[in-house]
N, C-alpha and C positions, 0 to 999 in steps of 0.2 A: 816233942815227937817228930821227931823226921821221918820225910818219905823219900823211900830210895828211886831215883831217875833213872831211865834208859835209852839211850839213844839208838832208835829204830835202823839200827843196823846189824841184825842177827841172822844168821844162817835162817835158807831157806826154807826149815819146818819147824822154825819157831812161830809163835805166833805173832809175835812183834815185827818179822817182814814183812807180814800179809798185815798188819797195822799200816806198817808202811805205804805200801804197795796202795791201802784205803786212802792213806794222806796224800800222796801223790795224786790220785785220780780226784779225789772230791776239791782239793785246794785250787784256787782258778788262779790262772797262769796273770804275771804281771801284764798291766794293761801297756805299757811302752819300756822299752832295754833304760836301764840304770846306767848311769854314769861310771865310767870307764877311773876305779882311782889304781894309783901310782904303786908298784911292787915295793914291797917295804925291803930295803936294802940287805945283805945277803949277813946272816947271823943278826937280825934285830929280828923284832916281832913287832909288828906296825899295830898302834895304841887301837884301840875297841873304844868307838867313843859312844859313850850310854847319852840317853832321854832316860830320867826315873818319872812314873805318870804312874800316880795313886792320891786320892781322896784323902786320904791320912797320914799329917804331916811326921808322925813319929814313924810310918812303916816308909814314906820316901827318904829320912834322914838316917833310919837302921841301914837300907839299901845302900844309901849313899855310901856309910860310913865303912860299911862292911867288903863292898867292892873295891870303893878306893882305895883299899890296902895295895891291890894288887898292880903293879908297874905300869902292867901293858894294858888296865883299863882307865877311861878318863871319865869323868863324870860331867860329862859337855852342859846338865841342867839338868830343872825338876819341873814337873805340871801338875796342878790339884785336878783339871780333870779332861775332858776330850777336847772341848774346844780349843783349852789353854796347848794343848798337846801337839794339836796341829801345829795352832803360830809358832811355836816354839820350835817344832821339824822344820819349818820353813825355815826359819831362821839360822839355828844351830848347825841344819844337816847330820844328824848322827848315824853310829852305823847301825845300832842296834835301838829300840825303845822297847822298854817294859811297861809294859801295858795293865793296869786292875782293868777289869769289867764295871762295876759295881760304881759310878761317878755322875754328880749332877751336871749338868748344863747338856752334855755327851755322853754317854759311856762308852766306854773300851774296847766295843766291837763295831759300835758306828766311825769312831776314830782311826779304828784299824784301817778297814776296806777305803775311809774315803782315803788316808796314805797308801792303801794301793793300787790307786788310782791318778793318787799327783803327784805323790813320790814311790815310784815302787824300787828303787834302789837302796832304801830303808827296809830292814828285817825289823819284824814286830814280834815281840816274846809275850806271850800272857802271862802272866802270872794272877788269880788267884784261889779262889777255896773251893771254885765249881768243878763238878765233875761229871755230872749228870746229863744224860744223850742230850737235850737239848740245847746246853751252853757248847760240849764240844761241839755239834753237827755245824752250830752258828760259828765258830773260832775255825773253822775249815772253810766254811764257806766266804768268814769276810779278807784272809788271807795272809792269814798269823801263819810262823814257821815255828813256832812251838808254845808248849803251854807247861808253867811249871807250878807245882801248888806252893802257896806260900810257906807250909810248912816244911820246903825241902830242904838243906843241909843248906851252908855257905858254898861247901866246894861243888854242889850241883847245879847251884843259880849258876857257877861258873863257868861250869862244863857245859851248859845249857845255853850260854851268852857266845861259847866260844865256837859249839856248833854251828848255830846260827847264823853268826857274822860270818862263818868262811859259807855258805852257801846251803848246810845242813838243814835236818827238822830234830827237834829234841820232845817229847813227849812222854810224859808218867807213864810208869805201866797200866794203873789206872785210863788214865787218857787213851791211848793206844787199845785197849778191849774194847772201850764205850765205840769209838774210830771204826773196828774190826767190824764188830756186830752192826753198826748201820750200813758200814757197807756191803755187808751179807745181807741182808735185809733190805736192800736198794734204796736207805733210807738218804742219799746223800743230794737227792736233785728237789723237796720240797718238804716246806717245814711239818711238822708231824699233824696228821688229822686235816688239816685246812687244805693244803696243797695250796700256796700260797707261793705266788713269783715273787720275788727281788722287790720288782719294781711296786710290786701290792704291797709289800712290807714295807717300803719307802712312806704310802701313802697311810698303811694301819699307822708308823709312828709318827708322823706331820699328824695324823686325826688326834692320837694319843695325846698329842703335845698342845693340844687345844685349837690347833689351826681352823679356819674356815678355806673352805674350797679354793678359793682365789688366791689365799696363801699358798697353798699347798701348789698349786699351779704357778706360779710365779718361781718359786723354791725348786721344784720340778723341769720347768720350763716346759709346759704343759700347757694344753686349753682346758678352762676349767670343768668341760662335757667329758672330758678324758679322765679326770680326775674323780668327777660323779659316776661314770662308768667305773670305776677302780674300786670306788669306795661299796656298790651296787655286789660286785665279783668277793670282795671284802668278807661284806658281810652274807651273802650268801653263803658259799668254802665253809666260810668257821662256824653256820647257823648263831651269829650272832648281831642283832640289829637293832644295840643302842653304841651311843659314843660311851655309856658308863663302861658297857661290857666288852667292847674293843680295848679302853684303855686300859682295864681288870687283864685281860688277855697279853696286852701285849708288854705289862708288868710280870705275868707270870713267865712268860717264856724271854724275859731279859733284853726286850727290842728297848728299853728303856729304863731307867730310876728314878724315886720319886727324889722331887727335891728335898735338900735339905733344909730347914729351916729354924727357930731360934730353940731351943731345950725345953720340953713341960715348964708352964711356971715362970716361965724370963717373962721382964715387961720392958719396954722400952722408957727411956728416960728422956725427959723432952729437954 
């Protein structure tokens, strides 16, 4: 079952402009100018080099398999999950990453923003199965340039890869509604019900993650009375005032994943 993609360039009384027109305003602008690369020579198409960053070594090697057909994209690597995703952009430099959500150590939205923040010359593509206000409002905020459900066709991933790299946004029509109505709805400057800053949500996932104050402050670069304050405003916003019910929370709204660990029933072998 494929979903059909659109790329948020439609005449002005569609409603996929005014999507647009949402992506632009809520998406926050690169924190420093990108690196200046070389005009690919006149009749060539200058190679698209991917990051593939997914949990599931059969859905990065379909990816893999499936893109690298095509000439002008190069398959520069792969990451099991955010943190691996980072060293790996450091590393690699590529132009595009696709990015899951859903990953241990990291996930896909914490990886995003902090690449657009060290590297923002890197386009981050989401790719996958959410579609629900609160994964997009977050995939706007952390500074993805498009989001494609995994179930969409091969030649859409690639319409989607190709917008992207040259400077576009690519987004489901799906995606693009959920987009519309938050930003008619003023939904695009605090997370739903909490009203919750950036930096609170920094501090709900360090709590989530099991940190004690001093970590979280250290991690932060914060004094740890600043961190106590944070966590105070926390849990006030969300009327929520244990560590079970913040981590519950900030599971449900995708600031984090639990880990993975060995299958029902494995036992270790000494």
């Amino acid at each position: 079952m494929s979903m059909k993609l659109a790329q948020l360039e439609t005449p002005a009384n569609d409603s996929g402009a005014a999507a647009s027109a949402a992506i632009s305003l809520l998406a926050p602008a690169p924190s420093a100018p990108g690196k200046t690369v070389a005009a690919a020579k006149p009749g060539h198409r200058r190679p698209i080099r991917l990051l593939v960053v997914d949990d599931h070594p059969v859905v990065r090697k379909g990816l893999s398999s499936c893109l690298g057909r095509h000439e002008h994209l190069v398959i520069a690597g792969e990451a099991g999950d955010g943190r691996e995703a980072l060293r790996k952009a450091r590393e690699l430099l590529p132009d595009v990453v696709l990015m899951d959500i859903d990953m241990p150590n990291m996930n896909g939205l914490t990886a995003t923003e902090a690449l657009r923040k060290e590297l923002p010359q890197i386009k981050v593509l989401i790719i996958s199965v959410h579609s629900d206000a609160d994964y997009v409002l977050r995939i706007l905020q952390c500074g993805a340039r498009g989001y494609v459900l995994k179930e969409a066709a091969p030649e859409d991933f690639l319409r989607a890869i190709e917008t992207v790299s040259a400077g576009g946004t690519f987004f489901s029509p799906e995606v693009a509604r959920v987009a519309l109505n938050q930003f008619v709805r003023g939904g695009g400057d605090a997370a739903e019900g909490g009203q919750i800053t950036s930096r609170e949500r920094e501090v709900l996932v360090a709590i989530a993650e099991g940190l004690s104050n001093k970590e979280i402050a250290c991690r932060l670069g914060v004094g740890v009375r600043t961190v106590e304050t944070h966590r105070e405003r926390i849990m006030r916003k969300l009327d929520i005032h244990s560590i079970a019910g913040l981590t519950k929370y900030a599971l449900a709204k995708g600031f984090i994943s639990l880990p993975k660990g060995p299958p029902a029933g494995s036992a270790s072998v000494a």
